[in-house]
C-alpha positions as CSV (number, residue, x, y, z in Angstrom):
1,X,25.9,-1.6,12.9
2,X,22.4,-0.1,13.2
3,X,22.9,2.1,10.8
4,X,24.5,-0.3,8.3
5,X,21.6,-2.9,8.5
6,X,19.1,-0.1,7.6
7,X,20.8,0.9,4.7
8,X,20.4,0.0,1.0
9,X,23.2,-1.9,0.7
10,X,23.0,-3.5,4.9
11,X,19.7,-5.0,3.4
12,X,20.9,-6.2,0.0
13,X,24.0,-7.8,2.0
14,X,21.0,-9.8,4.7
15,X,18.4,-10.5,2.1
16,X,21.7,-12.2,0.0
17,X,23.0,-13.9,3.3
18,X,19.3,-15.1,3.7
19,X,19.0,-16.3,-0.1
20,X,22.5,-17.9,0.2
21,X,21.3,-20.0,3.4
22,X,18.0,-20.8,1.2
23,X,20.2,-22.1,-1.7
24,X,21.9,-24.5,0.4
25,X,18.8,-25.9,1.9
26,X,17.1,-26.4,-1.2
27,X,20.3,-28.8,-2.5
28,X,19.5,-30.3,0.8
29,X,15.7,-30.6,0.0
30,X,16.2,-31.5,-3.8
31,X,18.4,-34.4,-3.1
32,X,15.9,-35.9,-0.2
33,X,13.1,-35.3,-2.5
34,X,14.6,-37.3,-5.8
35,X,14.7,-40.3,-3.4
36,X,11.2,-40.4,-4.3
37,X,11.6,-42.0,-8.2
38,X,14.9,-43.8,-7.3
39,X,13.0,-46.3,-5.0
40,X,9.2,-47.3,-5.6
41,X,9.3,-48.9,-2.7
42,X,9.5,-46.1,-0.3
43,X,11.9,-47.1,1.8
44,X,14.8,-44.5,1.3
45,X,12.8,-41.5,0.9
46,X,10.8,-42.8,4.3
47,X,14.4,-43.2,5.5
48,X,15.6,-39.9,5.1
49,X,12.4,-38.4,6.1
50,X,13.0,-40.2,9.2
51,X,16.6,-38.8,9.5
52,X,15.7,-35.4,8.7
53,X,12.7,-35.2,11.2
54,X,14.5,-36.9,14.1
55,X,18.0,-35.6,13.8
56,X,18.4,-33.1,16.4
57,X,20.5,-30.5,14.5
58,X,17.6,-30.5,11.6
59,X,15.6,-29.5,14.7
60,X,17.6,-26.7,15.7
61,X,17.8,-25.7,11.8
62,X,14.6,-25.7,11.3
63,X,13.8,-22.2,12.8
64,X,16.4,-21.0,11.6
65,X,15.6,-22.0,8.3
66,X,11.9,-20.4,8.6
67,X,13.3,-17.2,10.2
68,X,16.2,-17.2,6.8
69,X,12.7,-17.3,4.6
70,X,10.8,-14.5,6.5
71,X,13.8,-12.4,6.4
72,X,14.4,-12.8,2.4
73,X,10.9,-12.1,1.8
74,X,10.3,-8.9,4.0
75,X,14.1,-7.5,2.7
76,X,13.0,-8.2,-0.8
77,X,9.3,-6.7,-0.1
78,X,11.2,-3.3,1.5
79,X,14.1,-3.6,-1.4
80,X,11.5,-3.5,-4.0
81,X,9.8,-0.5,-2.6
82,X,12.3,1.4,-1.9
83,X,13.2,0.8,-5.8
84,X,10.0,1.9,-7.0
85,X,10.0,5.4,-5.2
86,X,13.4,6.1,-6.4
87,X,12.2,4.8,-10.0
88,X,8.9,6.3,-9.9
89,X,9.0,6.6,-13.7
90,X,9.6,3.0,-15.3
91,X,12.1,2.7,-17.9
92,X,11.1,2.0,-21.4
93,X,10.7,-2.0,-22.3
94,X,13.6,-1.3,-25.2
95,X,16.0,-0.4,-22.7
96,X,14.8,-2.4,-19.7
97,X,15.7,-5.7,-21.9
98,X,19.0,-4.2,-23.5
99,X,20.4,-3.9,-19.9
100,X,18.9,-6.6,-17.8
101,X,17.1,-9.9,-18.0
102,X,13.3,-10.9,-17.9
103,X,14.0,-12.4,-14.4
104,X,16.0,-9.5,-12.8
105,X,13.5,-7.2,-14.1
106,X,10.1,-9.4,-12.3
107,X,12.4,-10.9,-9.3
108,X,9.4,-9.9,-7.3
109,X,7.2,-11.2,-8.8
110,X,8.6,-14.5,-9.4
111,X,9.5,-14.2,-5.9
112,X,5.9,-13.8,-4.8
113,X,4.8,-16.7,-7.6
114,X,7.3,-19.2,-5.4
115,X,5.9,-17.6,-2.1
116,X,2.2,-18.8,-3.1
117,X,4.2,-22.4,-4.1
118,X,6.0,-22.6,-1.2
119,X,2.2,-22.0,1.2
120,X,0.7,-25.0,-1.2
121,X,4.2,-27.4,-0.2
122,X,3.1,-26.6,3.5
123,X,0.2,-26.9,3.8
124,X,-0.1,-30.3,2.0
125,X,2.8,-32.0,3.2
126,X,5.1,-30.0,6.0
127,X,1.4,-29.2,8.1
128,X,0.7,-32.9,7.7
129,X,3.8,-34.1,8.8
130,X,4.3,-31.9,11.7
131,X,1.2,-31.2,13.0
132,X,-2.6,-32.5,11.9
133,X,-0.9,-35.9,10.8
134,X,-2.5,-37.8,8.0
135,X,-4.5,-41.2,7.7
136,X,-1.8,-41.9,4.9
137,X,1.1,-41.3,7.6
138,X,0.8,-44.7,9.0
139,X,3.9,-46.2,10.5
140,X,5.5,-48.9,8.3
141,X,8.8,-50.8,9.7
142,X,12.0,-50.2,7.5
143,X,15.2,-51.7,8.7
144,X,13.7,-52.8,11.9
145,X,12.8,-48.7,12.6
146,X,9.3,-47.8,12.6
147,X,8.6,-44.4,11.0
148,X,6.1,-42.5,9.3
149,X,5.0,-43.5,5.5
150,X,5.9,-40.1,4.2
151,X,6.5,-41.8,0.6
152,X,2.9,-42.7,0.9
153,X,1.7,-39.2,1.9
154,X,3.4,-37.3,-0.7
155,X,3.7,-40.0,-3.8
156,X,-0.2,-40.0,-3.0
157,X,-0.9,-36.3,-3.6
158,X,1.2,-36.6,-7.1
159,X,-0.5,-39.8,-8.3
160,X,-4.1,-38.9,-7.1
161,X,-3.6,-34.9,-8.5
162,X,-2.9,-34.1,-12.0
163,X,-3.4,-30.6,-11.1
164,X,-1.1,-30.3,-8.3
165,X,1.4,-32.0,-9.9
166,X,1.3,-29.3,-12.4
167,X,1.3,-26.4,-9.8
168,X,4.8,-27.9,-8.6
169,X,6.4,-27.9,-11.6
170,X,5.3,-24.5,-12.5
171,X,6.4,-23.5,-9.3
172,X,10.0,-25.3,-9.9
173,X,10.3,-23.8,-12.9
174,X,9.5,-20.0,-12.0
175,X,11.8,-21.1,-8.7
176,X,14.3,-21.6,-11.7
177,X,13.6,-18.1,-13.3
178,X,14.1,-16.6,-9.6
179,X,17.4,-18.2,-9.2
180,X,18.9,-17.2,-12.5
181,X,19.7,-13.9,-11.1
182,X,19.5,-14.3,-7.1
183,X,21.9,-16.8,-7.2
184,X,24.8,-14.7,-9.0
185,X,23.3,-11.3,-7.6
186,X,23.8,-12.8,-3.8
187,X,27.4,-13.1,-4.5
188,X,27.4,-10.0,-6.0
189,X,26.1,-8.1,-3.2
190,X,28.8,-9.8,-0.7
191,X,31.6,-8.5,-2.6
192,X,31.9,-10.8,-5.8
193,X,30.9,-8.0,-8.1
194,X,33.5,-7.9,-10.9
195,X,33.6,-8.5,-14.5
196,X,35.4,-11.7,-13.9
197,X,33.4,-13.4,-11.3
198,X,30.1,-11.6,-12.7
199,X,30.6,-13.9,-15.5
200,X,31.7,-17.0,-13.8
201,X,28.8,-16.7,-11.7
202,X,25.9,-16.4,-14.2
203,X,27.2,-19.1,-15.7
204,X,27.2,-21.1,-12.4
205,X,23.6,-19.3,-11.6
206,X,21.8,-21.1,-15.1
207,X,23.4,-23.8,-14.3
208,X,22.2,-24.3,-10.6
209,X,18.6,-23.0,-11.5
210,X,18.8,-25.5,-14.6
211,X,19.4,-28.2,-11.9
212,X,16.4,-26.9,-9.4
213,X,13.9,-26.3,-11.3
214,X,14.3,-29.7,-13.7
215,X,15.3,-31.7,-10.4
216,X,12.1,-31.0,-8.3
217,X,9.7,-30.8,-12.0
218,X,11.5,-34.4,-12.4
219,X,9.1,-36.1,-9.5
220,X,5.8,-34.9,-10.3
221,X,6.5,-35.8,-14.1
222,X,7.4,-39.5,-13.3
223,X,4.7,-40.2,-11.4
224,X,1.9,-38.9,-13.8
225,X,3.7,-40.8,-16.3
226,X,4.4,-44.4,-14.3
227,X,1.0,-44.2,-12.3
C-alpha cells in the first residue's frame, strides 16, 4: 500500500479522490450560497447558515473537508514537479495546443489563482464566522431561532466592495477553467479512462464548471447591480 501511495499513479488516484470530495462540497456550497439573491430578506440563507454551522455531521466534515483541500494541493504541488523534471524541456506551443487544452496545460496555475481566492473567502467570511466574530454578526430571530446575521456579514462585503466583488467572480471563473479538466481527469484517473466515457465526461466537465463558475459570479453580480 506504501508503495502504491508513493507512486505516480497512488498520487494521481488521492489528489482525484481529494478533487472528487471537493466537487461535491462545492455543489453543497453553491446551492447554500445562491440563497443569498433568492431572499433579500435574509432569512433562508441565515437559515442554512445556521443549519450548516450547527449540524453536527457538518462539524465532523468540516476537517475532513480542510484535510481533502490540503491533500489536493500538496499532491498537485508534488504531481507538477515531478512533471517538470521528467519534462525538463517544454514542448513547443504548436503542439502543446494540438494535444491538450489551455486549462490542462496551466492546471497549476489556475490551481494556485483559486488557492489565493479561496485565503480571501476565509479570511473575510469563514475567520469571521468561526472565530474573531463580526459587529455585523449580530443575532436576528428567524422562525422563533436566534442565529447569527450571516446574510448581513457577507451581502455587506459585496454591496460595500466593488473590488471584491470582482476578485470573486474572477476567482469563480478561473475555478471554472480549473474544473474543465479536473473534473473529467479525476474520473479518468480512477479508472474511467476510455474513449467512451472520456467523451461523456468532458462534456459533463464544461457543463459542471459552466454551472460553478456562472453560479457563484451570479451573487456578486446581482448585488452590484440591485445595491
Amino acid at each position: 500500500m506504501s508503495g502504491f501511495m508513493t507512486s505516480s499513479i497512488g498520487k494521481k488516484v488521492v489528489m482525484s479522490i481529494s478533487g472528487l470530495f471537493l466537487i461535491c462540497f462545492l455543489l453543497v456550497h453553491l446551492t447554500l450560497n445562491l440563497f443569498l439573491i433568492f431572499d433579500d430578506s435574509g432569512d433562508l440563507f441565515n437559515m442554512g447558515a445556521h443549519f450548516m454551522a450547527t449540524n453536527p455531521a457538518i462539524k465532523i466534515m468540516e476537517p475532513v473537508l480542510a484535510l481533502g483541500f490540503i491533500v489536493h494541493m500538496i499532491w498537485a504541488a508534488v504531481l507538477t514537479l515531478q512533471n517538470m523534471k521528467a519534462r525538463p524541456i517544454s514542448y513547443k506551443v504548436s503542439r502543446q495546443s494540438g494535444n491538450c487544452s489551455w486549462a490542462s496545460r496551466n492546471m497549476f496555475i489556475l490551481g494556485g489563482t483559486v488557492l489565493i481566492f479561496l485565503v480571501l473567502h476565509i479570511f473575510n467570511f469563514y475567520w469571521k464566522i468561526k472565530v474573531s466574530g463580526s459587529p455585523l454578526l449580530a443575532e436576528v430571530s428567524v422562525g422563533g431561532v436566534e442565529m447569527e446575521n450571516t446574510y448581513n456579514l457577507v451581502s455587506t462585503l459585496f454591496k460595500s466592495s466593488i473590488v471584491y466583488s470582482l476578485l470573486y467572480m474572477v476567482g469563480a471563473i478561473f475555478l471554472g477553467l480549473h474544473l474543465t479538466h479536473g473534473f473529467w481527469s479525476a474520473f479518468q484517473s480512477i479508472g474511467f479512462s476510455n474513449d467512451l466515457w472520456r467523451k461523456r465526461l468532458t462534456v459533463v466537465a464544461y457543463f459542471f464548471a459552466i454551472v460553478i463558475g456562472a453560479g457563484f459570479s451570479i451573487i456578486p453580480l446581482y448585488f452590484m447591480i440591485k445595491f
